[in-house]
PyMOL Python script that loads the backbone (N, CA, C, O; Angstrom):
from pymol import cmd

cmd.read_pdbstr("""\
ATOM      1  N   UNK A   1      -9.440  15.280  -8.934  1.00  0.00           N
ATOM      2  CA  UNK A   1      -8.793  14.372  -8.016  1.00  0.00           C
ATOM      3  C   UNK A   1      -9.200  12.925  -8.302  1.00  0.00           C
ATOM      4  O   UNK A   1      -8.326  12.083  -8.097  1.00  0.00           O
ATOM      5  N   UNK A   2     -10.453  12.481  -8.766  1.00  0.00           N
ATOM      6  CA  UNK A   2     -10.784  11.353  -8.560  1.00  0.00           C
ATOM      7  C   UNK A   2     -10.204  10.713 -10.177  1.00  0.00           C
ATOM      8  O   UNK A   2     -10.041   9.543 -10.525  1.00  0.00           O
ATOM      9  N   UNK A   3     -10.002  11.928 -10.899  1.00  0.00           N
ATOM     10  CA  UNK A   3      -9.883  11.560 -12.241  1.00  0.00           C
ATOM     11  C   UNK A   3      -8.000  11.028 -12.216  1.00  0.00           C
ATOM     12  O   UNK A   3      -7.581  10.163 -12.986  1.00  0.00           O
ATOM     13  N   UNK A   4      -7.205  11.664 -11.314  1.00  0.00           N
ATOM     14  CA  UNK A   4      -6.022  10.939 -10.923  1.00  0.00           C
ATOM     15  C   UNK A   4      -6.049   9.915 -10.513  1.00  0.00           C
ATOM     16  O   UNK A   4      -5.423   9.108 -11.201  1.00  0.00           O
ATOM     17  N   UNK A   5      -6.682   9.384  -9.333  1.00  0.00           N
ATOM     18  CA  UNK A   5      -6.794   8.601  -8.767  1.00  0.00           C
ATOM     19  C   UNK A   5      -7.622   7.327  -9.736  1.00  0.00           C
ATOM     20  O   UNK A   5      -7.453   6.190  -9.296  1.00  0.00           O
ATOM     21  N   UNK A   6      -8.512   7.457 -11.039  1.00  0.00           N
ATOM     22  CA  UNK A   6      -8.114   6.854 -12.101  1.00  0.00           C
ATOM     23  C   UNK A   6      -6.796   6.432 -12.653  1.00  0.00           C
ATOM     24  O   UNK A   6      -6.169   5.380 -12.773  1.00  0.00           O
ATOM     25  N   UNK A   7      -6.677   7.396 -12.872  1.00  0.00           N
ATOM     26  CA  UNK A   7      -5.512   6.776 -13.928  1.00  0.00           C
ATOM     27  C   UNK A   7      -4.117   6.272 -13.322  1.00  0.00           C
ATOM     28  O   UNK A   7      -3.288   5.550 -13.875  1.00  0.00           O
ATOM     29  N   UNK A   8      -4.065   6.925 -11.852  1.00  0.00           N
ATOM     30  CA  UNK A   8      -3.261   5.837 -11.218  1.00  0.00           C
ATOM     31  C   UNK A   8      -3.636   4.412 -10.533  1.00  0.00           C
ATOM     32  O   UNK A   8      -2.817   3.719  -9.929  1.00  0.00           O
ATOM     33  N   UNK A   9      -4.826   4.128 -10.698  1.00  0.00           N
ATOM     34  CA  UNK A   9      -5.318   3.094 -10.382  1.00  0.00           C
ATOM     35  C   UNK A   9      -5.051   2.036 -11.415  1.00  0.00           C
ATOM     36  O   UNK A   9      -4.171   1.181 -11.320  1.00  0.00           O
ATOM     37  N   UNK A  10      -5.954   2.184 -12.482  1.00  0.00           N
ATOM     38  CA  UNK A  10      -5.448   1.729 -13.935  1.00  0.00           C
ATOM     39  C   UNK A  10      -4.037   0.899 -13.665  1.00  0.00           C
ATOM     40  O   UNK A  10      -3.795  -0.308 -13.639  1.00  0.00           O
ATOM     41  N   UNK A  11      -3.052   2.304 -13.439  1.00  0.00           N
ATOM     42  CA  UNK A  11      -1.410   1.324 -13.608  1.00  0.00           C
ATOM     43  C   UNK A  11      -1.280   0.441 -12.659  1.00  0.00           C
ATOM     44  O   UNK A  11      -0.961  -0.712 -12.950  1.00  0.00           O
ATOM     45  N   UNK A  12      -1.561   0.918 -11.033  1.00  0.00           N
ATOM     46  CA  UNK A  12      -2.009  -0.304 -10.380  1.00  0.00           C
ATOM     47  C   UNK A  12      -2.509  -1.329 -10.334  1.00  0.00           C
ATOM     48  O   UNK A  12      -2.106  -2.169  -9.529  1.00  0.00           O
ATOM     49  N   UNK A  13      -3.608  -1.592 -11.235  1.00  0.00           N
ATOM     50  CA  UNK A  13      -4.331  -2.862 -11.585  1.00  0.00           C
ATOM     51  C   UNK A  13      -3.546  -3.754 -12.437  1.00  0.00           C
ATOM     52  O   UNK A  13      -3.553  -4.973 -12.270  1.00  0.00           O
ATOM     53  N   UNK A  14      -2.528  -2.867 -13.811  1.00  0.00           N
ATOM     54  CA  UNK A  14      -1.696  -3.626 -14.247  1.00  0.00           C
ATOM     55  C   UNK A  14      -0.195  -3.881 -13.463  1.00  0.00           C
ATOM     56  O   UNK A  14       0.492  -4.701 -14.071  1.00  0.00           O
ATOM     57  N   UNK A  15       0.249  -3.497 -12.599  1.00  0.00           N
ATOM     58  CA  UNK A  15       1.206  -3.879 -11.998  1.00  0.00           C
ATOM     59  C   UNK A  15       1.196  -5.186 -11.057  1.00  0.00           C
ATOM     60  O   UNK A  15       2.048  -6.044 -10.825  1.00  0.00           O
ATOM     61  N   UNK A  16      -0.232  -4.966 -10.575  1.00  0.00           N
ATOM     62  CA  UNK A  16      -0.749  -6.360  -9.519  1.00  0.00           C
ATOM     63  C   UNK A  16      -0.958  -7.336 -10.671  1.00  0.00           C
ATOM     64  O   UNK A  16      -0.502  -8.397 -10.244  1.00  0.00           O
ATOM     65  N   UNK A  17      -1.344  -7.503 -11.727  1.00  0.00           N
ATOM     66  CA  UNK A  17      -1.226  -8.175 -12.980  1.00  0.00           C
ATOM     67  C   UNK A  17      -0.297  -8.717 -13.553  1.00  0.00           C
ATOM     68  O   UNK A  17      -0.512  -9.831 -14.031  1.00  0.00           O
ATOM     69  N   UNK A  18       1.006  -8.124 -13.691  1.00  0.00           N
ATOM     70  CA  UNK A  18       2.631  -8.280 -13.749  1.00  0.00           C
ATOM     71  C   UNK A  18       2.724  -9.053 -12.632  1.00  0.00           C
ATOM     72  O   UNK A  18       2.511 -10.263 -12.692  1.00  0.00           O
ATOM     73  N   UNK A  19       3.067  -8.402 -11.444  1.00  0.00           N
ATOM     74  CA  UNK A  19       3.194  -9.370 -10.377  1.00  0.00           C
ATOM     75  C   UNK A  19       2.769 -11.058 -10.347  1.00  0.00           C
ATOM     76  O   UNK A  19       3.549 -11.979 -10.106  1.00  0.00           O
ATOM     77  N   UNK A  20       1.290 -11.172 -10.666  1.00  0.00           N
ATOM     78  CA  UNK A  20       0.949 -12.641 -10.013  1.00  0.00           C
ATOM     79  C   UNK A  20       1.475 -13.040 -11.439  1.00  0.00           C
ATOM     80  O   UNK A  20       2.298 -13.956 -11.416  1.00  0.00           O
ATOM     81  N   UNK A  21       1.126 -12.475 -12.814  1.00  0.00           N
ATOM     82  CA  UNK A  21       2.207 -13.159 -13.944  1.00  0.00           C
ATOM     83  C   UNK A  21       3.582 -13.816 -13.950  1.00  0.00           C
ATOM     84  O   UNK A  21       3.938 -14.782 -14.624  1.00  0.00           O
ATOM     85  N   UNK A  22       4.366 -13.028 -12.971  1.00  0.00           N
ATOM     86  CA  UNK A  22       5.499 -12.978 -12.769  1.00  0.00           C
ATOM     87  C   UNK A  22       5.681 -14.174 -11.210  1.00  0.00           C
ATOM     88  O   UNK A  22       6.863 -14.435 -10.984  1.00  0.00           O
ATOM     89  N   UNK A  23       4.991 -14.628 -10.542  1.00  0.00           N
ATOM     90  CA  UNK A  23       4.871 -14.962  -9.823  1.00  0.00           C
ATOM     91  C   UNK A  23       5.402 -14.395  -8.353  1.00  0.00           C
ATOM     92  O   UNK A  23       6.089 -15.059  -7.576  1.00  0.00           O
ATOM     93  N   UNK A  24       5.036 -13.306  -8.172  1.00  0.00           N
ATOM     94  CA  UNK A  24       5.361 -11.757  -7.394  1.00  0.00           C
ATOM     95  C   UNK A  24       4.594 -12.019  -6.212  1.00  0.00           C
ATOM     96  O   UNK A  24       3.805 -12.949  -6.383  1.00  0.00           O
ATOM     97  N   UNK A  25       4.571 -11.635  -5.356  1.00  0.00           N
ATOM     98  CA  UNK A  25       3.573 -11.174  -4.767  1.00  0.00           C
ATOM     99  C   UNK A  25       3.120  -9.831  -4.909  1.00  0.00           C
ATOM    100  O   UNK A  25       4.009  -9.050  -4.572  1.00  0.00           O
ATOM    101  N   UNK A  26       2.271  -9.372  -5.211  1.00  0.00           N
ATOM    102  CA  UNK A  26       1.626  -8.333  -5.888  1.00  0.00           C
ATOM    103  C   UNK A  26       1.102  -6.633  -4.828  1.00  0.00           C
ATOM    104  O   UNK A  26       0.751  -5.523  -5.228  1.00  0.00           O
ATOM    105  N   UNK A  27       1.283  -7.172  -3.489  1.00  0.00           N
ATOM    106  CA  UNK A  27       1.065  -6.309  -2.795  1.00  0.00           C
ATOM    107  C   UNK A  27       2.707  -5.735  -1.887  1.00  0.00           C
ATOM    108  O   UNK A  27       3.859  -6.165  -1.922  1.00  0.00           O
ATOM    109  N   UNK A  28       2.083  -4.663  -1.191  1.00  0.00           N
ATOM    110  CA  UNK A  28       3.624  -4.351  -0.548  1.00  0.00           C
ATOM    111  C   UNK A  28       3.544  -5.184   0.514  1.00  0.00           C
ATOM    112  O   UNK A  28       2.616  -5.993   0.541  1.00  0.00           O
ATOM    113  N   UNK A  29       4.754  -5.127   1.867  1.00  0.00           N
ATOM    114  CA  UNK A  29       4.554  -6.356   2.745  1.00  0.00           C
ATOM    115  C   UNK A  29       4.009  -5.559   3.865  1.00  0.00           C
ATOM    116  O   UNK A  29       4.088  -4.331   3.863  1.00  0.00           O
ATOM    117  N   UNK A  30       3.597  -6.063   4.581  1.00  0.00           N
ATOM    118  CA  UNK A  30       3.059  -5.903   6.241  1.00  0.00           C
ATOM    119  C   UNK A  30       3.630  -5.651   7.209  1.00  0.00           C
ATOM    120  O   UNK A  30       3.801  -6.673   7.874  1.00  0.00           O
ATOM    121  N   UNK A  31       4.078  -4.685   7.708  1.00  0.00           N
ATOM    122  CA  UNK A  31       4.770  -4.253   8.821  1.00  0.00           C
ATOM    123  C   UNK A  31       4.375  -4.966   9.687  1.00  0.00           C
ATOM    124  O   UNK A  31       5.421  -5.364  10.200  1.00  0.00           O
ATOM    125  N   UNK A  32       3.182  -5.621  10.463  1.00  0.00           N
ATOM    126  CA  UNK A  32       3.088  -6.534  11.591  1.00  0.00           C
ATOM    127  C   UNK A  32       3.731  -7.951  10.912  1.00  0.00           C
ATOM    128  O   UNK A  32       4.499  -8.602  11.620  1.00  0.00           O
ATOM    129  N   UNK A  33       3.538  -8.253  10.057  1.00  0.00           N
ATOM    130  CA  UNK A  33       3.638  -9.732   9.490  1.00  0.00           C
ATOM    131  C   UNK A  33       5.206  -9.706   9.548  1.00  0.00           C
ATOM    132  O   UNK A  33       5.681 -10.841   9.555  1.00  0.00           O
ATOM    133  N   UNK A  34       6.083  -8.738   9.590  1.00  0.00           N
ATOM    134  CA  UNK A  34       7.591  -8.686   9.336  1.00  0.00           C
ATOM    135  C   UNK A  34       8.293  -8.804  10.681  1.00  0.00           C
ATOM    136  O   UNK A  34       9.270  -9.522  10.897  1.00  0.00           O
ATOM    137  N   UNK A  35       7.619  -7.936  11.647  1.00  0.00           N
ATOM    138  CA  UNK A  35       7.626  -7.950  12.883  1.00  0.00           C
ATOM    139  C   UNK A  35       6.863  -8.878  14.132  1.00  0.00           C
ATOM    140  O   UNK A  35       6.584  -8.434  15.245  1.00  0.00           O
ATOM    141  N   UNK A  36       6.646 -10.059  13.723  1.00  0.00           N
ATOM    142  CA  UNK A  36       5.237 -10.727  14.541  1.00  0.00           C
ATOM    143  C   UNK A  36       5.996 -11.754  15.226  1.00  0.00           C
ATOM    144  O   UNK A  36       5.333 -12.503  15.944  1.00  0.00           O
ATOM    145  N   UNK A  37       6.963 -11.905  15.173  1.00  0.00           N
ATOM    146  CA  UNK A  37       7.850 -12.771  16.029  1.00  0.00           C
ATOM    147  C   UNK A  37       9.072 -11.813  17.018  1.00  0.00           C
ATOM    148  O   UNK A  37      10.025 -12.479  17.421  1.00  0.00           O
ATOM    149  N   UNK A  38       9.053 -10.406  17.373  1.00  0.00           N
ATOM    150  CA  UNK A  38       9.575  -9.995  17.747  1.00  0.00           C
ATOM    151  C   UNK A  38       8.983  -9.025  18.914  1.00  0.00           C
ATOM    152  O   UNK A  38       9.579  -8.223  19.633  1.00  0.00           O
ATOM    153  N   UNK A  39       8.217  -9.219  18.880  1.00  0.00           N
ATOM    154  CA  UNK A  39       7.472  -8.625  20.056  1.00  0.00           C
ATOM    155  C   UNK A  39       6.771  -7.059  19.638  1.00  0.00           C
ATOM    156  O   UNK A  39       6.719  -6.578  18.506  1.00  0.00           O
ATOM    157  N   UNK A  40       6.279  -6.469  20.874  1.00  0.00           N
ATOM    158  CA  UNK A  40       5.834  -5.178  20.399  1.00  0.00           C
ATOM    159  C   UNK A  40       7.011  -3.985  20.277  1.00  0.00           C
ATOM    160  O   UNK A  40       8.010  -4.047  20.995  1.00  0.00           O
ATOM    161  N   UNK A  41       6.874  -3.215  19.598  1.00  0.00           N
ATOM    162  CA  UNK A  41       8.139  -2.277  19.079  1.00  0.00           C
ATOM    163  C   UNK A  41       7.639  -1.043  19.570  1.00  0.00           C
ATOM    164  O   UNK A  41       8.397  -0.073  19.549  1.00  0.00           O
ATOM    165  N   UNK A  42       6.605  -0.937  19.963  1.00  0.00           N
ATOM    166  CA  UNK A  42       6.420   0.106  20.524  1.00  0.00           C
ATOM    167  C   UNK A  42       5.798   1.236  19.567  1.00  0.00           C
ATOM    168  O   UNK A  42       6.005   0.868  18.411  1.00  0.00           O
ATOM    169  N   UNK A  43       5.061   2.569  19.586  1.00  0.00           N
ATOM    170  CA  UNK A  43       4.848   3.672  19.258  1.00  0.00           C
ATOM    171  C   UNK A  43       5.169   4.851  19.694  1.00  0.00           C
ATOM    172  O   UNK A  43       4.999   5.102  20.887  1.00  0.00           O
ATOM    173  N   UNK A  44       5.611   5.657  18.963  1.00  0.00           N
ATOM    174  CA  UNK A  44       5.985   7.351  18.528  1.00  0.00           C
ATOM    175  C   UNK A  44       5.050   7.979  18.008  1.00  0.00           C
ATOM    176  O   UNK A  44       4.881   7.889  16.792  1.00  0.00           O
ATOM    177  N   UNK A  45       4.354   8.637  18.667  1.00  0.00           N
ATOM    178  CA  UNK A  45       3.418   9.601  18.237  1.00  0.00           C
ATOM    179  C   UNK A  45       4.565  10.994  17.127  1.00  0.00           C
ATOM    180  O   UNK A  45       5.545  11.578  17.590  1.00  0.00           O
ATOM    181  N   UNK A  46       4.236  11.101  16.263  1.00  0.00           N
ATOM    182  CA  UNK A  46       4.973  12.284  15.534  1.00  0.00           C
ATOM    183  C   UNK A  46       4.051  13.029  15.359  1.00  0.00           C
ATOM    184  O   UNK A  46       4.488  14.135  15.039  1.00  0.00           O
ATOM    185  N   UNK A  47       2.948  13.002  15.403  1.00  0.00           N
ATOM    186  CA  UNK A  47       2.159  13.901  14.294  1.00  0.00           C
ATOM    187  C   UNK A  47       1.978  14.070  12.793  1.00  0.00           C
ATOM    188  O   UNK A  47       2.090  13.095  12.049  1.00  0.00           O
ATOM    189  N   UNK A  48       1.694  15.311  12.323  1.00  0.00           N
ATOM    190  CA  UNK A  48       1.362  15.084  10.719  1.00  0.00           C
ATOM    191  C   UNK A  48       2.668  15.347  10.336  1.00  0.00           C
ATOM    192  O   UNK A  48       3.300  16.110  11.066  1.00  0.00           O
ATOM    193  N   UNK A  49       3.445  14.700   8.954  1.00  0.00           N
ATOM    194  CA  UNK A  49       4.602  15.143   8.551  1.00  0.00           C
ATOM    195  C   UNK A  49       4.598  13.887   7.268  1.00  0.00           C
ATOM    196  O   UNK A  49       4.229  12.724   7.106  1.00  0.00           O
ATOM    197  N   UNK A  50       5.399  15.203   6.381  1.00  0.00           N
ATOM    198  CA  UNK A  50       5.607  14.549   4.944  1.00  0.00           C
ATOM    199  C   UNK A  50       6.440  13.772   4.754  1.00  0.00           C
ATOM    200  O   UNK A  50       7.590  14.102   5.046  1.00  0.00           O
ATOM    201  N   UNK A  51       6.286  12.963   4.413  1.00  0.00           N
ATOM    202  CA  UNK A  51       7.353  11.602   4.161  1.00  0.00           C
ATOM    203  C   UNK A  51       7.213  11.146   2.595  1.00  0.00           C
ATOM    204  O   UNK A  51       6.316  10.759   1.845  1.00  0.00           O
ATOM    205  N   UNK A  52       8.636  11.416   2.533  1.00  0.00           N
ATOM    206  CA  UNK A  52       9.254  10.880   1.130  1.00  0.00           C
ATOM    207  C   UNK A  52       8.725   9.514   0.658  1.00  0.00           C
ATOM    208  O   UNK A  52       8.689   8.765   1.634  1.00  0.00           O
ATOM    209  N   UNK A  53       8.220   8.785  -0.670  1.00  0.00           N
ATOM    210  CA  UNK A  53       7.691   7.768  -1.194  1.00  0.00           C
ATOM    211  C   UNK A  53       8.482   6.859  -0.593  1.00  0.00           C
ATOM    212  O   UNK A  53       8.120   5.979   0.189  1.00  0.00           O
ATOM    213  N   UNK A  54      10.002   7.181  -1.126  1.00  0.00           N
ATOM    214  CA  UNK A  54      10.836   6.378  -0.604  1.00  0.00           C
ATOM    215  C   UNK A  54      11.385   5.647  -0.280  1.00  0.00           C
ATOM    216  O   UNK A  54      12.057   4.696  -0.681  1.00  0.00           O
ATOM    217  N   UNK A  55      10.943   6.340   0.953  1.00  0.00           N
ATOM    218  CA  UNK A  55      11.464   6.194   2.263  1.00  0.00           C
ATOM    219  C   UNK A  55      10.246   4.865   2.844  1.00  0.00           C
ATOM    220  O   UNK A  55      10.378   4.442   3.992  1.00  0.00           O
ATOM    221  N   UNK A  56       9.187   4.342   1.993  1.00  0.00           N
ATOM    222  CA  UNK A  56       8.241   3.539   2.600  1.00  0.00           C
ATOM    223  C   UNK A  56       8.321   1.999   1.841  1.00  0.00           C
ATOM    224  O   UNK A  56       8.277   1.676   0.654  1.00  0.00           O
ATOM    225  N   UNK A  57       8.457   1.222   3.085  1.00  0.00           N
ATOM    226  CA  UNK A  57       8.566  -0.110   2.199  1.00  0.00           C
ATOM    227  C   UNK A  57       7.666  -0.847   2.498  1.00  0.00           C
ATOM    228  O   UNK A  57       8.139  -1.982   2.447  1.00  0.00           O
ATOM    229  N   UNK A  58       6.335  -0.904   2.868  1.00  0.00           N
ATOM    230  CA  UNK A  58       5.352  -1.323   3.029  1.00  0.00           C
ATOM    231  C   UNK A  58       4.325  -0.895   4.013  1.00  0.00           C
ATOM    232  O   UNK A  58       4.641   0.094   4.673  1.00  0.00           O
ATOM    233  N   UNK A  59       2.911  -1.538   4.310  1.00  0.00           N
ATOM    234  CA  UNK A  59       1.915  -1.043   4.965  1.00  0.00           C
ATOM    235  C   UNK A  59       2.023  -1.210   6.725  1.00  0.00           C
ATOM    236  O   UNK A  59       2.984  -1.807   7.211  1.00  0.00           O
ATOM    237  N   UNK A  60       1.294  -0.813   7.310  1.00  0.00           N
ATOM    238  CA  UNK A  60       1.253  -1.435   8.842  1.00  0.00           C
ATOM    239  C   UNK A  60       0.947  -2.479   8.838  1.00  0.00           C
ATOM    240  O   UNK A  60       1.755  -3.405   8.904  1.00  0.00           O
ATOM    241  N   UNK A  61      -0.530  -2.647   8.744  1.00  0.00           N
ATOM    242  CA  UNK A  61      -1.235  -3.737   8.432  1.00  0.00           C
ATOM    243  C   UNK A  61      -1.183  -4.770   7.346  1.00  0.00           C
ATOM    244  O   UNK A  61      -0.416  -4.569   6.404  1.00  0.00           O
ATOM    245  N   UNK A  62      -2.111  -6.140   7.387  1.00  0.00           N
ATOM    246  CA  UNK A  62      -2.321  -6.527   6.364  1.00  0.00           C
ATOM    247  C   UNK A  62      -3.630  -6.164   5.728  1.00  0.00           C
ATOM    248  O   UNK A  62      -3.983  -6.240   4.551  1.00  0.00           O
ATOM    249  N   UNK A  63      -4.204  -5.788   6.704  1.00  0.00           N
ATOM    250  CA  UNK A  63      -5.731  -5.082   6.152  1.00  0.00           C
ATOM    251  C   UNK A  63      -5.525  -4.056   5.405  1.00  0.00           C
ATOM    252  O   UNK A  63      -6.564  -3.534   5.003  1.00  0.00           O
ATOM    253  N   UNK A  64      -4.298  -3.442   4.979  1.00  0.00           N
ATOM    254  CA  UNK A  64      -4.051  -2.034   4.530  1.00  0.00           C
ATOM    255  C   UNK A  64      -3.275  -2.807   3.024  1.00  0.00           C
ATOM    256  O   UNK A  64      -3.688  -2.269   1.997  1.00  0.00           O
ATOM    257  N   UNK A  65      -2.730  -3.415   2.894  1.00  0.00           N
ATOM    258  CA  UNK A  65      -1.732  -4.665   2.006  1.00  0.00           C
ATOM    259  C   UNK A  65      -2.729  -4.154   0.609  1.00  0.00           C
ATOM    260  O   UNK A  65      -2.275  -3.387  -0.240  1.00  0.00           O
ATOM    261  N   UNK A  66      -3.809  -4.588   0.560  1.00  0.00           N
ATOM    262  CA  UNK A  66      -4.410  -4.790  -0.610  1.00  0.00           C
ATOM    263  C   UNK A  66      -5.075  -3.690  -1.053  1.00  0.00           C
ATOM    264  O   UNK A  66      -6.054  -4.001  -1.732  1.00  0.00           O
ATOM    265  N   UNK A  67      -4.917  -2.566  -0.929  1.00  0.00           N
ATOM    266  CA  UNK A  67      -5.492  -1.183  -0.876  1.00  0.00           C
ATOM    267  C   UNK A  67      -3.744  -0.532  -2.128  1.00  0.00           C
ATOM    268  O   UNK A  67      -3.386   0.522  -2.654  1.00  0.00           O
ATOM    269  N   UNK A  68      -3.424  -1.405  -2.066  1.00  0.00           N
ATOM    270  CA  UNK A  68      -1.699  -0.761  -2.852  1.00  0.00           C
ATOM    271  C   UNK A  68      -1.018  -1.708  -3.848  1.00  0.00           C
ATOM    272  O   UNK A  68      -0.804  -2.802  -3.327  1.00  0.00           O
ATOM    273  N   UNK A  69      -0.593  -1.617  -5.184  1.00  0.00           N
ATOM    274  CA  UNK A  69       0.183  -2.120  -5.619  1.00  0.00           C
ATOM    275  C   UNK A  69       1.685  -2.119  -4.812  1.00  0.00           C
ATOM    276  O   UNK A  69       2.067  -1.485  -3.827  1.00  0.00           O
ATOM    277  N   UNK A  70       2.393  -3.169  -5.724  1.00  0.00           N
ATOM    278  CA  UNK A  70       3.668  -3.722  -4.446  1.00  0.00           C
ATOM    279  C   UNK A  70       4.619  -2.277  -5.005  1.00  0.00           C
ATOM    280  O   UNK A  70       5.778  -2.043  -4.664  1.00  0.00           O
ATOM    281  N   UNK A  71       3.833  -1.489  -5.868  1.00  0.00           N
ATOM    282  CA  UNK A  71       5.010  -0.523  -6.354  1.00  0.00           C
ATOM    283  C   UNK A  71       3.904   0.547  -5.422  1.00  0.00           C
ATOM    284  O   UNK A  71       2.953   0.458  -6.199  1.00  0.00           O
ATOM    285  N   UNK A  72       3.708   0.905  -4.995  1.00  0.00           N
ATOM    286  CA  UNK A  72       2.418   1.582  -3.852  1.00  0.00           C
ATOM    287  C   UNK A  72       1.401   2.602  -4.752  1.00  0.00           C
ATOM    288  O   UNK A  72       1.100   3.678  -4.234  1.00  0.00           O
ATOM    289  N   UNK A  73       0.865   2.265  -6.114  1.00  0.00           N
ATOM    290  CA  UNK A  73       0.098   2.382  -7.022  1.00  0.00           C
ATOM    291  C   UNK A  73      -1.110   2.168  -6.160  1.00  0.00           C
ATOM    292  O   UNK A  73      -1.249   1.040  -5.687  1.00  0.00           O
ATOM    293  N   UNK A  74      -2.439   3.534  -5.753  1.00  0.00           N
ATOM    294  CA  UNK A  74      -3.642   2.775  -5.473  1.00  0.00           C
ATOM    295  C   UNK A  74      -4.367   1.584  -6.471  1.00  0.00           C
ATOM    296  O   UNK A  74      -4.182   1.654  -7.686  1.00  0.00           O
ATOM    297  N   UNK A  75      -5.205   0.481  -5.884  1.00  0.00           N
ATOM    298  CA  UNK A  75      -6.148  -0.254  -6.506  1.00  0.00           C
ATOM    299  C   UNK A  75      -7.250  -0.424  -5.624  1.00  0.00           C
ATOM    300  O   UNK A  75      -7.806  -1.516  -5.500  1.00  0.00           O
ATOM    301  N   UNK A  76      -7.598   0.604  -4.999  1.00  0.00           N
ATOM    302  CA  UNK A  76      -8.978   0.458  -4.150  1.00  0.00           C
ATOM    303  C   UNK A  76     -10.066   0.836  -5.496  1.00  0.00           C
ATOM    304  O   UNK A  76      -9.776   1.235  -6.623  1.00  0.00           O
ATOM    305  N   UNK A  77     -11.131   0.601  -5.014  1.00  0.00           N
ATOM    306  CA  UNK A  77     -12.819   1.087  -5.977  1.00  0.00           C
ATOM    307  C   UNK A  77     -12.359   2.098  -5.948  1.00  0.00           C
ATOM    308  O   UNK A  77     -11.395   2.296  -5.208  1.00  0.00           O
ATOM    309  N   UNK A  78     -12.906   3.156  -6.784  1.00  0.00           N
ATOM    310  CA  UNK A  78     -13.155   4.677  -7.015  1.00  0.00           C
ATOM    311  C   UNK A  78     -13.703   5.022  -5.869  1.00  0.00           C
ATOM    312  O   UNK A  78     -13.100   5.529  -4.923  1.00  0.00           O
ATOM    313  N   UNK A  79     -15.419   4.632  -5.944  1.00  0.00           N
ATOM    314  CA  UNK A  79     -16.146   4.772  -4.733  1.00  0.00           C
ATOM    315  C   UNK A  79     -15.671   4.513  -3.220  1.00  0.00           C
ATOM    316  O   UNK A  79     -16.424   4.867  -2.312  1.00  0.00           O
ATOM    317  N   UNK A  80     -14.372   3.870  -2.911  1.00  0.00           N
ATOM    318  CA  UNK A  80     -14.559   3.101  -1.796  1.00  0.00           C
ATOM    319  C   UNK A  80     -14.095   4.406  -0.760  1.00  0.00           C
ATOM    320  O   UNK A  80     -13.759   5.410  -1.388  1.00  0.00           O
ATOM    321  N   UNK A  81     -14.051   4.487   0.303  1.00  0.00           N
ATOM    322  CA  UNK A  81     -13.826   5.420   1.487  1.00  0.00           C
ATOM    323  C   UNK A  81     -12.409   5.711   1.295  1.00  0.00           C
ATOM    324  O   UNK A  81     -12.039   6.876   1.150  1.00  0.00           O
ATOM    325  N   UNK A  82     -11.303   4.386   1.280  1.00  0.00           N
ATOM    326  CA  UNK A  82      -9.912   4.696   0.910  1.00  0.00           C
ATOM    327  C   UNK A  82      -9.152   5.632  -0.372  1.00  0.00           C
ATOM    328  O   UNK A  82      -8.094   6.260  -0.345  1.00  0.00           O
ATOM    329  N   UNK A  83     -10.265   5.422  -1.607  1.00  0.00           N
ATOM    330  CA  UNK A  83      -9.816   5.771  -2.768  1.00  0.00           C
ATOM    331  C   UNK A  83     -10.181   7.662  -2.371  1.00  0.00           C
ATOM    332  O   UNK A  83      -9.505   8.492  -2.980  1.00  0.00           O
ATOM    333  N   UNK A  84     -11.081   8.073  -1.517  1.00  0.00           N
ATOM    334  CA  UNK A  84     -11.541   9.826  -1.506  1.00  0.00           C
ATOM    335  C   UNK A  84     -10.064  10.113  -0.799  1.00  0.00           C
ATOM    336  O   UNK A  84      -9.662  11.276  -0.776  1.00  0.00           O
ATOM    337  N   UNK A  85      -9.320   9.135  -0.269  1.00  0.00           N
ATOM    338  CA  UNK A  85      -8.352   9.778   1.189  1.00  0.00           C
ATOM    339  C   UNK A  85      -7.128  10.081   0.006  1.00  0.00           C
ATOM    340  O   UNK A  85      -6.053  10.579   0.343  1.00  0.00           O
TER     341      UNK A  85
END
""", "prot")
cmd.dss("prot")
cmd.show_as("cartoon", "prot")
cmd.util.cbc("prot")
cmd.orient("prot")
């Protein structure tokens, strides 16, 4: 597992690389930052359920932003708490 989470990291590191080359922004966008002039939207508890790649166009947070290439490639540490999840 961790040896995936290599080598998809790797492409992540070069994609955030492309990006600021490219003058990109390099991470995905922020679901509060998109929504922060519109008030609260409220929550739906669903539970656990699989969701298509997709189907996802960015993080909740911005604290979560930099944990992902803008193509959603991990680039956390190996070691870090995010990279075991």
């Amino acid at each position: 597992m961790l040896e995936d989470h290599a080598k998809a990291r790797k492409l992540g590191l070069k994609q955030v690389e492309r990006d600021v080359a490219a003058g990109r922004y390099p991470y995905p966008p922020a679901l509060d930052d998109i929504l922060k002039n519109q008030g609260y939207q409220g929550e739906v508890p669903v539970g656990l359920a699989e969701i298509d790649l997709s189907l996802i166009a960015g993080a909740k947070t911005r604290g979560r932003q930099n944990m992902f290439s803008s193509g959603f490639l991990p680039i956390a540490e190996p070691g870090s708490e995010f990279a075991a999840k």
